[in-house]
VOGU-3710 file (C-alpha; in Angstrom, 3 decimals, decimal comma):
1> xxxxxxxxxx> 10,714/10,066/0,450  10,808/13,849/-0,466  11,402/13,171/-4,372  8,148/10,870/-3,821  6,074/13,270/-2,417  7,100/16,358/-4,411  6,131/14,240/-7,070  3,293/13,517/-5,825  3,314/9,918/-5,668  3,171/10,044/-1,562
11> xxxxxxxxxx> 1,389/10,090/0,821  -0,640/7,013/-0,818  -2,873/4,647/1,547  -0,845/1,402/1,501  2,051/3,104/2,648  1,257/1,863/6,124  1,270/-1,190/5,179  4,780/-1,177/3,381  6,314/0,433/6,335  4,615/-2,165/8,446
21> xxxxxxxxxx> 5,860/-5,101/6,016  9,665/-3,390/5,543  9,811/-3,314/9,325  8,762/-6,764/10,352  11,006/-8,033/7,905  14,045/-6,697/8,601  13,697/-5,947/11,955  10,989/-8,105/12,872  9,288/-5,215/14,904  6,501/-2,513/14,001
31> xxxxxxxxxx> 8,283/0,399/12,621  9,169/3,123/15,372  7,411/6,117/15,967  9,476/8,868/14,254  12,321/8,756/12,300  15,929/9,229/13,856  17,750/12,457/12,399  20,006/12,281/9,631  23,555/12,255/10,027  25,594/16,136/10,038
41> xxxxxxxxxx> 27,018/14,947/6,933  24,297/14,708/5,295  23,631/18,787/5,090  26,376/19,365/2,483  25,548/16,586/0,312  21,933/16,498/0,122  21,994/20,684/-1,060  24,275/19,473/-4,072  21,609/16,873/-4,714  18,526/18,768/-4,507
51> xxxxxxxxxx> 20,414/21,512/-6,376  20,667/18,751/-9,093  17,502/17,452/-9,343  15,979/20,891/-8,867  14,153/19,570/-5,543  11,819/22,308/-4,342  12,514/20,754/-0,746  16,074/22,799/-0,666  18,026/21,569/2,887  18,197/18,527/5,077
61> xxxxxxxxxx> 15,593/20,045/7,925  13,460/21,195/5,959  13,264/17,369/3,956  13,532/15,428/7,593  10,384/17,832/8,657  8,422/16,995/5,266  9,634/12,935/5,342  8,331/13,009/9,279  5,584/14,493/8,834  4,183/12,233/5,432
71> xxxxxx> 6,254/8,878/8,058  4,081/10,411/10,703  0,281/10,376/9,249  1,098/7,190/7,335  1,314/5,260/10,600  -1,531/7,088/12,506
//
């Protein structure tokens, strides 16, 4: 979700809708209201990533705060 909205292809109106859709499908519930934290292991491997891509979103809390936030207004 962070490589999406650095390049700016998020937030984007029907992504409500997907999250709604993705949810009742698999789960067959609405989606919940925030999204769970990321696994500790995450941390190392996600800075070798971003350092990769060249992310401008550099560690995990600082993507988990972005990714809630755009999860956050999508399904206000």
């Amino acid at each position: 979700m962070v490589r999406l909205v650095e390049s700016r292809l998020l937030p984007d109106p029907r992504l409500a809708e997907r999250l709604r859709s993705l949810f009742a499908a698999r789960d067959g519930r609405e989606p919940p209201p925030g999204l769970p934290d990321p696994p500790a292991s995450w941390a190392r491997d996600y800075e070798a990533i971003v350092t990769d891509v060249g992310a401008a979103t550099g560690s995990v809390s600082a993507a988990m705060s972005l990714a809630t936030e755009v999860y956050r207004q999508a399904l206000s």
